[in-house]
C-alpha positions in Angstrom: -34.3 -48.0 -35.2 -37.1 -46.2 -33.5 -36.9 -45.3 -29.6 -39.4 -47.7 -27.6 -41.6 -45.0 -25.8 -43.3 -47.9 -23.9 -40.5 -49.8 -22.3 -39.6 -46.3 -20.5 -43.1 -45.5 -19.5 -43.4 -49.3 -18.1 -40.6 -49.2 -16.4 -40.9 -46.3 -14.8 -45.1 -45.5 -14.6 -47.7 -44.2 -17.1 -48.8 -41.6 -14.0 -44.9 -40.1 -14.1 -44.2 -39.6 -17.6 -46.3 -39.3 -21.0 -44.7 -39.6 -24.7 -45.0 -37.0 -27.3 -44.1 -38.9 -30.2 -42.6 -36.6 -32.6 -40.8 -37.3 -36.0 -36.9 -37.9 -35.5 -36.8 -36.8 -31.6 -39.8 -38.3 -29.2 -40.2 -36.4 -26.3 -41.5 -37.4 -22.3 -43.0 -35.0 -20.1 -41.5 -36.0 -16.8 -42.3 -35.7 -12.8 -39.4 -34.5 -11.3 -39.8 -36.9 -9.0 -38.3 -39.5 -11.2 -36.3 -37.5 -13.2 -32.6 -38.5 -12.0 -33.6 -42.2 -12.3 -34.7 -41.7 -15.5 -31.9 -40.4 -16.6 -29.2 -42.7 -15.4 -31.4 -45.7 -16.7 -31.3 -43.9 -19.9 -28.0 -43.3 -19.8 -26.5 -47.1 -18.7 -29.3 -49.1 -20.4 -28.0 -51.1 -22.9 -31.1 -50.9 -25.3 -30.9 -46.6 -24.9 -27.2 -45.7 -24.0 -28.1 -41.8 -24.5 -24.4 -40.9 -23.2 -24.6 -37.4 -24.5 -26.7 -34.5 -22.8 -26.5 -32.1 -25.3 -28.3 -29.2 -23.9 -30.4 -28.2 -21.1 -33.0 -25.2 -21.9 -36.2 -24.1 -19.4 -38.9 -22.1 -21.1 -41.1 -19.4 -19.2 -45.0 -20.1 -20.0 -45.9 -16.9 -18.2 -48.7 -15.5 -18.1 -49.5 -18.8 -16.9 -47.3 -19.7 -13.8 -45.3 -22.5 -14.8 -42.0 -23.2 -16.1 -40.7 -26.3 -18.0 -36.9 -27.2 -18.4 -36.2 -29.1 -21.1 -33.3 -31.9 -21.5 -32.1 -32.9 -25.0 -30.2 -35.9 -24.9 -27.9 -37.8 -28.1 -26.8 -41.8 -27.8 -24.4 -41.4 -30.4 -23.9 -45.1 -30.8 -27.6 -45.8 -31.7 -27.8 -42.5 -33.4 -30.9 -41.5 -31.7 -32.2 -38.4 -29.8 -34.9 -37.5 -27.1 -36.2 -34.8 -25.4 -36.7 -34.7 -21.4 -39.3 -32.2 -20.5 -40.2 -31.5 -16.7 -43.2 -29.2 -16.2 -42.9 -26.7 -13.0 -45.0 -24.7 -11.1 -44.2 -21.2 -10.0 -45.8 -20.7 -6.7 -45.2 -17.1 -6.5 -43.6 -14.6 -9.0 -43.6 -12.0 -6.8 -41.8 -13.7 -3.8 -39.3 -15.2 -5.8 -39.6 -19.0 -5.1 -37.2 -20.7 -7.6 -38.8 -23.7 -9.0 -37.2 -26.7 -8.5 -36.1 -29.6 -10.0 -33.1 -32.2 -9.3 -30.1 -31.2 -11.0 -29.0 -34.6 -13.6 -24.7 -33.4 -13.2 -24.0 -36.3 -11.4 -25.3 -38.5 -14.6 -23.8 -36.1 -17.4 -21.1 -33.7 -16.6 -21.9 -31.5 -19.5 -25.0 -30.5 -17.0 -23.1 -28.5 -15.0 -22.7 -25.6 -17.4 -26.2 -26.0 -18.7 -28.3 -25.3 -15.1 -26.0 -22.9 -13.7 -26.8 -21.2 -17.0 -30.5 -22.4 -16.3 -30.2 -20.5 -12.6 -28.5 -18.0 -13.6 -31.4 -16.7 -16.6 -34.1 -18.2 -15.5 -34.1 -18.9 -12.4 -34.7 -22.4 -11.9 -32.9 -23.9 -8.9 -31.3 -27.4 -9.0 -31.4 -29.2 -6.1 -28.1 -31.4 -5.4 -25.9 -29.4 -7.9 -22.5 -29.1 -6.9 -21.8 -25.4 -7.2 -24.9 -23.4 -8.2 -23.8 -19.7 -8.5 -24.6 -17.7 -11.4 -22.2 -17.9 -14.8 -22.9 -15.2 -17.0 -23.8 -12.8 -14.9 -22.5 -11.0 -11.4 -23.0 -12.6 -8.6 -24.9 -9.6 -7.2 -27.2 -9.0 -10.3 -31.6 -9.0 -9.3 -33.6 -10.9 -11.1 -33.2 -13.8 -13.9 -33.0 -11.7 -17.7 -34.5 -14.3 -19.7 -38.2 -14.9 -17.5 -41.1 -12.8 -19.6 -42.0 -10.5 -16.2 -38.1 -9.3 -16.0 -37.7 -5.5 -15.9 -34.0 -4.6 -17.3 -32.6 -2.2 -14.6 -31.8 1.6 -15.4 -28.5 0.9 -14.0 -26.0 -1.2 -12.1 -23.6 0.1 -9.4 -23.9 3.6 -10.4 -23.2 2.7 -14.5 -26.4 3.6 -16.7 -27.5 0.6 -18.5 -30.0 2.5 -20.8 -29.1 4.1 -23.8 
């Protein structure tokens, strides 16, 4: 049973998503604007029941200034998969302004995990998340380890970190 592309992009507007059509996992480039309605009417849809966020990944496009954070979701009933994709600008590199995009943990708990780990790497900041603090990393570490520009330190509190 293939996923119908076009009953999203009617429902929610040809000028706030597109469709990739892609073999066994389609994928919409979404405006964050719509993003968290998207996803609940994906999740509690009877026609798309995708009840299973299975991982939440952002890419860094640099040199060019943008970011994209990418959303694969399961309906393990229907046995189908798709792939979320929000495009982001990065204003300023330099000056640190975290992109933004609503954070989709109020619609799948599993979400919670996946953009603190999102924050935490790349630096992508999810509005309305419930406790956005880095998770793999101390609280008091610079800079986001997985963005293209990141320059690993020489050390941290006094402990060399080269070898």
């Amino acid at each position: 049973m293939n996923l119908d592309l076009d009953a999203i992009i009617q429902q929610f507007g040809g000028e706030l998503l597109s469709a990739v059509p892609h073999g066994l996992q389609d994928t919409l480039v979404v405006d964050k604007s719509i993003l968290l309605p998207l996803c609940l009417w994906l999740r509690d849809h009877e026609a798309f029941y995708f009840d299973f966020l299975s991982n939440i990944t952002a890419v860094d496009y640099a040199p060019e200034d943008r970011f994209a954070v990418v959303y694969n979701l399961a309906s393990i009933p229907y046995q189908r998969q798709l792939t979320l994709r929000v495009e982001l600008p990065m204003q300023d590199r330099a000056q640190d302004n975290l992109p933004e995009v609503p954070s989709v943990s109020s619609v799948w708990r599993t979400a919670d995990w996946h953009e603190r780990e999102a924050f935490d790497l790349m630096g992508i900041f999810f509005t309305g998340h419930p406790d956005l603090r880095r998770i793999l990393l101390p609280d008091d570490w610079e800079g986001y380890p997985l963005r293209k520009d990141y320059q690993d330190p020489d050390s941290y509190h006094g402990i060399s970190l080269k070898s």
